[in-house]
N, C-alpha and C positions, 0 to 999 in steps of 0.2 A: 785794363788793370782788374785782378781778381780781387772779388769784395770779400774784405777778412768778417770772418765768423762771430759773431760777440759773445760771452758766454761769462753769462752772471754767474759769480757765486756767493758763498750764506755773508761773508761780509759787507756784502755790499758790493765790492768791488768789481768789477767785470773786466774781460782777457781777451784782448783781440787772436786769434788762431787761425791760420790759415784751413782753407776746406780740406777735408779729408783727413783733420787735426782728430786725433781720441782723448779721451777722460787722461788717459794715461800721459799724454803728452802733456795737458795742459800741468798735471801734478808736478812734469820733470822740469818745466818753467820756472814754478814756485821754490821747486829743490829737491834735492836728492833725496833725502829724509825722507818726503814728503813721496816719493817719487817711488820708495823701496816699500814702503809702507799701508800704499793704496792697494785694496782689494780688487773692489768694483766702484759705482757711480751711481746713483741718482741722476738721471738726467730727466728734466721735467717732471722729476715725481715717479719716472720707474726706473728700479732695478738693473743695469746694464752691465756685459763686459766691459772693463777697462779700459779694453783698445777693440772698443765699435766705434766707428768715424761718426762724428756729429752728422745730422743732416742740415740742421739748422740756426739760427741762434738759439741757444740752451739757455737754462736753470742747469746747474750743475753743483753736487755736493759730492764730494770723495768719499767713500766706506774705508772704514780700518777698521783693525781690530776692538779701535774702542768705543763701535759700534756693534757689540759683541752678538745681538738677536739674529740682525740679520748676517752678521760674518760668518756663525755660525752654521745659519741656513746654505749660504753657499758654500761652507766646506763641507755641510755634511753631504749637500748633492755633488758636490766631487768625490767625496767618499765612495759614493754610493758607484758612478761611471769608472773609479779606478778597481772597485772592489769586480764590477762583472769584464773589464779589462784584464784580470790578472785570473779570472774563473777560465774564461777562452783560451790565454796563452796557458796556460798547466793540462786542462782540459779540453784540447781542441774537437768540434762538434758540438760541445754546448752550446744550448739557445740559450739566449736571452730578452727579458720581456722589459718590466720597470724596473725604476728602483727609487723610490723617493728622502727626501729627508723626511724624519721624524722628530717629534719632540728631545729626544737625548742622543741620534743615531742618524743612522739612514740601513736602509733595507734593500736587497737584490732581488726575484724572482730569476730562478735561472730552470732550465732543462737537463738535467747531464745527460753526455751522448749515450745512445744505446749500446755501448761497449761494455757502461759499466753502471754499476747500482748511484741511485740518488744519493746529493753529499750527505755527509752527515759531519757531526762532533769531530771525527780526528781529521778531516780531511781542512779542519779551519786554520791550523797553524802553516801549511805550506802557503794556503790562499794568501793571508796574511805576509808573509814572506815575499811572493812574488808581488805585491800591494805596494810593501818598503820598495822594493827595486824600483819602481814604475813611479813613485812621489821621489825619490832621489832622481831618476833620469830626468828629474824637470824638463818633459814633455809638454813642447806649448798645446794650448786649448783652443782651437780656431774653429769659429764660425762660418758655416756657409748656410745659404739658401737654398735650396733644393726644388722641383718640381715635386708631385704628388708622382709622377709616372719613374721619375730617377727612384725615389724611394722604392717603390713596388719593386723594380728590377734588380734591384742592391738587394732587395732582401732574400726575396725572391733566386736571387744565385746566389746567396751565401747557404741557403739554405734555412734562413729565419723564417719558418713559417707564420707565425707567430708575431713577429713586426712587421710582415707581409701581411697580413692579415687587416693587422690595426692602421695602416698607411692604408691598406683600401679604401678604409673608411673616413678619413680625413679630409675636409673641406678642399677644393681646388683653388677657390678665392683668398683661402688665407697662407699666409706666408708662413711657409716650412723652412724649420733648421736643421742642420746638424751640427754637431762637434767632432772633431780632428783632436786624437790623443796623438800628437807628434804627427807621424806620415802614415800611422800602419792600423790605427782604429779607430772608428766611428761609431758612434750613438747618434739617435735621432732626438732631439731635445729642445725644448723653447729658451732652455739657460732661465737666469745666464748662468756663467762659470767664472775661476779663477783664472787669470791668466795663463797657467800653466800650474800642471801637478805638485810642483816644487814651491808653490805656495801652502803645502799643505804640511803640517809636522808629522814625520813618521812615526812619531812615537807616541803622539794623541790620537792613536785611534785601538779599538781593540774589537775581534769580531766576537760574539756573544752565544749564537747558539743556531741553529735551523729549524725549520719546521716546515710542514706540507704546508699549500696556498695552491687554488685552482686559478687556473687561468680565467683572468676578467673575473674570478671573484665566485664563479660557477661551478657547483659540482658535477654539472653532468660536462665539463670538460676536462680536458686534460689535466695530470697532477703534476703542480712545479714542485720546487724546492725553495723556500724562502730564507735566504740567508741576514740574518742581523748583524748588525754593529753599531758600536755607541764610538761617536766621533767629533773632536775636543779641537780646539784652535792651538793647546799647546800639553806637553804633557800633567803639568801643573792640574790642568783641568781633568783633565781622565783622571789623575790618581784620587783626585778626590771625587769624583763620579761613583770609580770603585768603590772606595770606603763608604759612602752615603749606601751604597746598594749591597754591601757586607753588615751595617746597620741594619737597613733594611728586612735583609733574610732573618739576624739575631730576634725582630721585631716583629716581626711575621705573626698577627693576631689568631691566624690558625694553629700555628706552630705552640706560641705562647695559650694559647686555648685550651688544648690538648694536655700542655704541660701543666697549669694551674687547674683543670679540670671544671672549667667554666662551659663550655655548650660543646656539640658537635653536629656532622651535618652527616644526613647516609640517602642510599637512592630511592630508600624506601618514600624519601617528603624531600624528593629535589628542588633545589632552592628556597629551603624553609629552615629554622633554626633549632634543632632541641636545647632548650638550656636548661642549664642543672643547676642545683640550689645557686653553689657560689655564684654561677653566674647572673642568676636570676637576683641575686642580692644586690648587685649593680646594677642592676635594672632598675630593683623597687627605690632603689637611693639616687637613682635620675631621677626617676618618677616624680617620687616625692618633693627632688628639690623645684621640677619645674612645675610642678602644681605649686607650691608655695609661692615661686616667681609670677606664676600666672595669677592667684589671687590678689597677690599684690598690684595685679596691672589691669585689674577693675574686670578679669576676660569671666564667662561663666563656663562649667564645664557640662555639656553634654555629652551622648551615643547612639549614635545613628545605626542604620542597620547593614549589614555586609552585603544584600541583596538587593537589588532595586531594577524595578523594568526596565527592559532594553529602550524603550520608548522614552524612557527620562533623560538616556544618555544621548539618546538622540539629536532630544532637545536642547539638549548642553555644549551639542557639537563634540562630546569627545570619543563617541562611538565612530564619526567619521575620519577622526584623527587618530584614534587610537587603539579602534577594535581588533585588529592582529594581535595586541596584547591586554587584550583582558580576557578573561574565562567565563565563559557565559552559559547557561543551562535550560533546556527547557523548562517551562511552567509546568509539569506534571498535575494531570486531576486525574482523578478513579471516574472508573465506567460506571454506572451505575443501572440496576437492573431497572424491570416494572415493577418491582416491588419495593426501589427505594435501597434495598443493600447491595453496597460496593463491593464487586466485583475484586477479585484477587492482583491483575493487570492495573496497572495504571496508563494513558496512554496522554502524545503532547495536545496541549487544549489547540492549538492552530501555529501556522508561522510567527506570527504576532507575537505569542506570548513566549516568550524570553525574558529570562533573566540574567544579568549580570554581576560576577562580584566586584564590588567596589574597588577602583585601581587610585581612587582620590576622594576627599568628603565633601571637594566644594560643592556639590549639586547636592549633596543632604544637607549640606547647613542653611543651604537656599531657603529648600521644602521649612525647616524651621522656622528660621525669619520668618516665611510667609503667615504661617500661623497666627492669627487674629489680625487687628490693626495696628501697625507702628505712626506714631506722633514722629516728627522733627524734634520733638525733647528728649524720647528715648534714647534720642543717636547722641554719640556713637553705640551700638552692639555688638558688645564682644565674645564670639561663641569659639572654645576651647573643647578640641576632643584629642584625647588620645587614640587613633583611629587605626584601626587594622586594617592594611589593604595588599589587593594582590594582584601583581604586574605577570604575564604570561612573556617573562625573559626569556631568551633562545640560551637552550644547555651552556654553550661557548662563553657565554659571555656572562656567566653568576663566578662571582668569587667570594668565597668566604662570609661574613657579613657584609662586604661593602656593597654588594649588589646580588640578590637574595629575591624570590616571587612574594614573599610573606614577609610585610613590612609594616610597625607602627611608627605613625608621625605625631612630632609633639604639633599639631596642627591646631590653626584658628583664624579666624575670619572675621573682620571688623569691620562691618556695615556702617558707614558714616555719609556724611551730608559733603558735596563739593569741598566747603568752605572749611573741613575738619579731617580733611585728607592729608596737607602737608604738617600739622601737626600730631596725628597720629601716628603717621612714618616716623616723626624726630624722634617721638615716642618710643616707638620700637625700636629706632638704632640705637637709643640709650638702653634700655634691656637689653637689644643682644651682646652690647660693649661690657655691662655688670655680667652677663653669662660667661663668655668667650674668657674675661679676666679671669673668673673664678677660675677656670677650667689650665690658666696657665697660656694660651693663645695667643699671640697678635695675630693680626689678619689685614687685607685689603678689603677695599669695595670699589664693585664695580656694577657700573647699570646695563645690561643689555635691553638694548634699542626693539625698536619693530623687526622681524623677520619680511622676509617678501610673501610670504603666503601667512592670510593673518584676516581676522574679522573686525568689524569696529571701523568707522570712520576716521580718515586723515585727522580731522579735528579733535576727534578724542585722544589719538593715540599721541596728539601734539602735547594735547593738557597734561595725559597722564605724565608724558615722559618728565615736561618741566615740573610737574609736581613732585615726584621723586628727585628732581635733580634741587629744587627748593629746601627739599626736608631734609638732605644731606648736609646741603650748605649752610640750614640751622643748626644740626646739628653740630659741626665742624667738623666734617672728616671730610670733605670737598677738597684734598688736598695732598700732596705727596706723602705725607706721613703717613695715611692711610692707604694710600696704592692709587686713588682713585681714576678710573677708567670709563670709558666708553666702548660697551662692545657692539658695534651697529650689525642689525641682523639677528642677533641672538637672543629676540625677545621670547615669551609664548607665544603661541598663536591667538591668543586671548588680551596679554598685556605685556609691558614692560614690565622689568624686574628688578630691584637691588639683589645682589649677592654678596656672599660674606665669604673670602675664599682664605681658610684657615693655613697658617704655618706653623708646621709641629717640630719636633727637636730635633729633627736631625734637616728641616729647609725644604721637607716636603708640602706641598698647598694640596689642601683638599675645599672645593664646594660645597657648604654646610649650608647657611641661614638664606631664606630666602624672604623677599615681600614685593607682589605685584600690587600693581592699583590696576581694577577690571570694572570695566563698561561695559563690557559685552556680553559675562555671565546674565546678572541679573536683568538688563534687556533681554537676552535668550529665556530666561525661567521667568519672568514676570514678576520680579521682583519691587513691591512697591512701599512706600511711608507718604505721609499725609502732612504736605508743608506750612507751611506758615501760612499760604494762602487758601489753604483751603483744598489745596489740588493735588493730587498725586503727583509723587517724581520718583526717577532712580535712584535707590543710592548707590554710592561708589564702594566696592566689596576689594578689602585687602585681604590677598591669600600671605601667609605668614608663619614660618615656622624656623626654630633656630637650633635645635638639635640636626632637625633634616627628616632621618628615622633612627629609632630607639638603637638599631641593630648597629647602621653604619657607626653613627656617633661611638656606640662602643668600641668599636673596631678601630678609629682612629684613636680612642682614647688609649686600648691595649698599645699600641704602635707607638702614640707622642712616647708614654711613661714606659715601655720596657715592660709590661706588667706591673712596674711596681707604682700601680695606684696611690694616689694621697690617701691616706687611712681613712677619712670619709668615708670615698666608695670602696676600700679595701674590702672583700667579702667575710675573710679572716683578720681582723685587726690587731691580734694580739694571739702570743702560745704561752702559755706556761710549760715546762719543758722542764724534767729532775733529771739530775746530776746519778740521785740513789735513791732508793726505794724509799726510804728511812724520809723520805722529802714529800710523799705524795700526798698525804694527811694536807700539807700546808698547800699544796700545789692545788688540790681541791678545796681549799677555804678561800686563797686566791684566787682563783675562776670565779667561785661564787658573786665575792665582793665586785671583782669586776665585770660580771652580769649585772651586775645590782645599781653597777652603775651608767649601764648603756652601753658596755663594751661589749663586741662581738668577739667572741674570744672561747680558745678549745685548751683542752690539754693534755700533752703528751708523756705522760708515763710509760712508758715501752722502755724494758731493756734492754735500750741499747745506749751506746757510747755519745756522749753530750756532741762532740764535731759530727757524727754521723747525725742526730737530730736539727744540729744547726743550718749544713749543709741540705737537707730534705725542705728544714720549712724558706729558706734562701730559692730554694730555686722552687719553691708553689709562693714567691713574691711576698711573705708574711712578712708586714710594715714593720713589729715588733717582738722579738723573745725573748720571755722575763723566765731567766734561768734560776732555778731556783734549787740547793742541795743542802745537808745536815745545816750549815754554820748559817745559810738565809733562812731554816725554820725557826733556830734557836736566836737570832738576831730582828727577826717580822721584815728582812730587807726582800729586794730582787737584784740580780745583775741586768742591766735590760739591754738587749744589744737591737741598733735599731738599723733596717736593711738599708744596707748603703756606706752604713758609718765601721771603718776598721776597730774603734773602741767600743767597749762596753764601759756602762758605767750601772755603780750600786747605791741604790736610793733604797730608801723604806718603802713599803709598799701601798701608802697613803699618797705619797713624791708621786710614785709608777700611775696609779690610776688618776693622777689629779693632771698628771702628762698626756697618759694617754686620753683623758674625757676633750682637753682641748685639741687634741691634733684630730680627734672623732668628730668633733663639732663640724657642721658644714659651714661654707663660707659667708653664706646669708645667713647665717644665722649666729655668727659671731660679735660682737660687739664691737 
């Protein structure tokens, strides 16, 4: 008698199943429901088709839809096999290479045949088209195994050079798949997959745009054609994908940049920022408020220097980690004659002497610490720099402020004792939480773990981790309502991390606030304090910052608000604006008064037509316009119309600046 299968699943309960039974069978036991509604499987903890036959007794959990991360991940990698399925049948002689999921999509690398020019933009609506046909033909998705030598020959006579290539090089010992779209196309692939294409909505998906990609990633090979799409479990979800990404464009910190006339970028200083007043006014009104925040948090503020021997980075390990991107110079000295005067040349003192510009400040605020002798009563020390530094990014990858070579960090560094580690963390998740509010924010945290390549003993990197995972749990955000997460792997190479990963208005998350706890720096720099007993010890150096840099932070801020700033950091906070000439006398006594009383505020006399003024200062984001014509001079009133709001309303002009001083007031410093 054949011994039935047992196959746990999450209730507890377990399902006898004959051999050769699949996920799929056992769902159609439980019910139909149950049975139309299964994706794929967990089995023993991975990922499977539906109908791969058990080998064993199993752990078995069903995927649905309302396991949406990973359902996702599996419809977008069918996306992806039906999208270069339906490129072959339209374009017969295209190669085909990958195509993986993405975060919002999935992606194709294809070849088109030498008949005809690479796709482009119009060629997407037919793709898409034959796409529908091929998720309607609910074509099953069948797995086989294959040999290394079957692969080579399939590709090999189809004329894939290209996955002939990459099957070369694939292990003999391990077990190769493919997939079966119905009888007539094959991918080579690990899966899994859906059971068939007709699991997938035709109308959740939409292809997005092309663009060049070399093969394996290499410009000195071949040029493919990279084809995108962003691909949804139902329509519901695309449409609102779209809209988030029509947001998105309206939001666009460069776009809104340009238009409010706050910075700009040109090739002459790539990846570096010019800002211009307004914009630099929001900078000085960061500045300001996190110096105020950092006084308040005991930190002191130093400035280190932009330059520092390549020998210190050495010793810091981050020359080995990270020298491809920092900029580094020789030492220049002058030749000097027998007579003592320098020669017109200057030439390099030796290999050795390099310099580097600063891509981070922890290895200065070391050299500081180090300066004299520190007690165990001094600690903790808290050193604050607003630090300029510069990362040698690749062209490709600078966008706008969010990643830029020329970067200041609200940066600092708290040198403390073991014992005053998980308290200084609690410490700092309470200021980032009083920042992130002001700023209008909720956010997640999440700890990323050790990486595999990393310095520091098992035992340190155990403490650190729990210590951070302590200081959270003081704190209270250890829990769903903050997101809280374990990212294993994604440490520094140096230490683990908290992160603060920001949600803006429209459900975008960006990576802002960070703080490591490091053992490793100050052991690498010889960092010491003098303990209680008398003896030198390490202390424990938290790296810490919660803007991130001056630049990005802006940039998401342009993006959260639309440009239209809270009047705080508004640059322009107010216009005075006439109706008629007959008004400017008061419109300038106005200005005045509200200089006078801390308003940043301009005025617009130009004759022209009040809606043409309204309109101008609406779309350069100005919080308020106090409109003012004959009957507001003779009355001392304003109309103030404030952005956003369809009414105007008429106050005196005592009302107007006693309005506008509080909505000016920053949030720490409110009462």
């Amino acid at each position: 008698m054949t011994e039935l299968l047992k196959i746990s699943l999450p209730d507890g309960s377990v399902r006898e199943m004959e051999p050769g039974s699949t996920p799929g069978d056992v769902a159609a036991a439980i019910g139909p429901g149950l049975a139309k509604a299964a994706l794929a499987a967990r089995v023993n903890g991975e990922v499977r088709d539906i109908n791969r036959p058990f080998e064993c007794d199993s752990e078995l959990a069903l995927i649905t839809t309302k396991d949406e991360e990973e359902a996702l991940e599996l419809a977008r990698h069918d996306y992806a096999h039906v999208l270069a399925e339906a490129v072959q049948a339209l374009y017969p002689g295209t190669q085909i290479t990958f195509g993986p999921a993405t975060d919002d999509g999935f992606y194709y690398d294809v070849m088109a045949p030498p008949s005809r020019e690479p796709f482009g933009m119009d060629d997407l609506p037919a793709i898409e088209e034959k796409m529908r046909e091929i998720i309607k033909a609910d074509k099953p998705l069948k797995r086989e195994v294959w040999s290394r030598e079957q692969l080579i020959e399939k590709w090999q006579a189809d004329g894939e050079t290209f996955k002939a290539e990459w099957a070369k090089e694939l292990p003999e010992d391990e077990e190769l798949t493919v997939y079966w779209s119905g009888d007539d196309w094959l991918d080579m692939c690990r899966g899994p997959h859906l059971a068939s294409t007709g699991k997938l909505d035709p109308q959740a998906f939409k292809l997005m745009r092309t663009a060049g990609a070399y093969w394996r990633g290499d410009q000195k090979n071949a040029q493919l054609t990279r084809i995108y799409g962003t691909g949804w479990l139902n329509k519901k979800q695309l449409n609102a994908h779209l809209h988030r990404l029509e947001e998105a464009a309206k939001r666009d910190h460069r776009k809104l940049g340009r238009e409010m006339d706050l910075f700009h970028l040109q090739e002459e200083a790539h990846g570096s920022v010019f800002w211009h007043p307004k914009g630099y006014r929001i900078w000085r009104e960061l500045e300001a408020y996190m110096r105020r925040k950092m006084d308040a948090g005991g930190y002191r503020e130093i400035k280190t220097p932009q330059l520092m021997d390549v020998r210190q980075w050495e010793q810091s390990g981050h020359w080995g980690k990270y020298a491809e991107n920092m900029f580094a110079v020789p030492d220049i000295v002058p030749d000097v004659d027998d007579g003592g005067e320098a020669e017109a040349s200057p030439k390099v003192a030796s290999d050795a002497d390099w310099m580097a510009i600063k891509p981070m400040n922890c290895p200065a605020h070391v050299l500081v610490f180090k300066q004299g002798i520190t007690s165990y009563r001094d600690l903790p020390i808290r050193l604050g720099e607003m630090g300029c530094c510069h990362r040698n990014e690749p062209h490709g990858a600078l966008h706008g402020l969010m990643r830029v070579r020329q970067f200041t960090q609200d940066d600092a560094h708290i040198f403390c004792t073991e014992n005053q580690v998980v308290e200084e963390v609690r410490k700092f998740c309470a200021l980032a939480d009083s920042v992130y509010r002001d700023f209008g924010f909720t956010y997640h945290v999440k700890l990323a773990l050790r990486p595999e390549k990393r310095f520091g003993s098992e035992a340190d990197w155990d403490k650190a981790e729990q210590e951070l995972r302590d200081a959270v749990e003081e704190a209270g955000m250890a829990n769903d309502e903050y997101g809280w997460e374990e990212l294993p792997g994604e440490g520094a190479f140096y230490a683990p991390k908290l992160e603060w990963h920001l949600t803006d208005a429209i459900g975008r998350t960006w990576q802002v606030g960070t703080i490591q706890g490091d053992r490793v720096l100050p052991d690498r720099l010889d960092a010491t304090y003098v303990g209680e007993d008398g003896e030198k010890h390490r202390p424990v150096m938290l790296h810490r910052a919660i803007f991130g840099s001056y630049e990005r932070f802006i940039g998401i801020l342009i993006e959260h608000y639309a440009g239209r700033l809270p009047s705080w950091l508004a640059p322009v906070q107010a216009v005075v604006a006439t109706i008629v000439s007959d008004a400017d006398e008061y419109a300038n006594d106005a200005v005045a008064k509200l200089e006078a009383a801390g308003i940043r505020v301009e005025s617009d006399l130009r004759n022209e037509k009040i809606n043409y003024k309204v309109r101008e200062h609406s779309l350069a984001k100005v919080p308020h316009l106090l409109v003012v014509g004959k009957r507001e001079a003779e009355e001392g009133t304003v109309a103030v119309r404030t952005l956003g709001e369809k009414e105007q309303r008429v106050m005196s002009l005592d009302e107007a600046i006693a309005m506008l001083s509080e909505a000016a007031t920053p949030p720490d410093l409110r009462s």
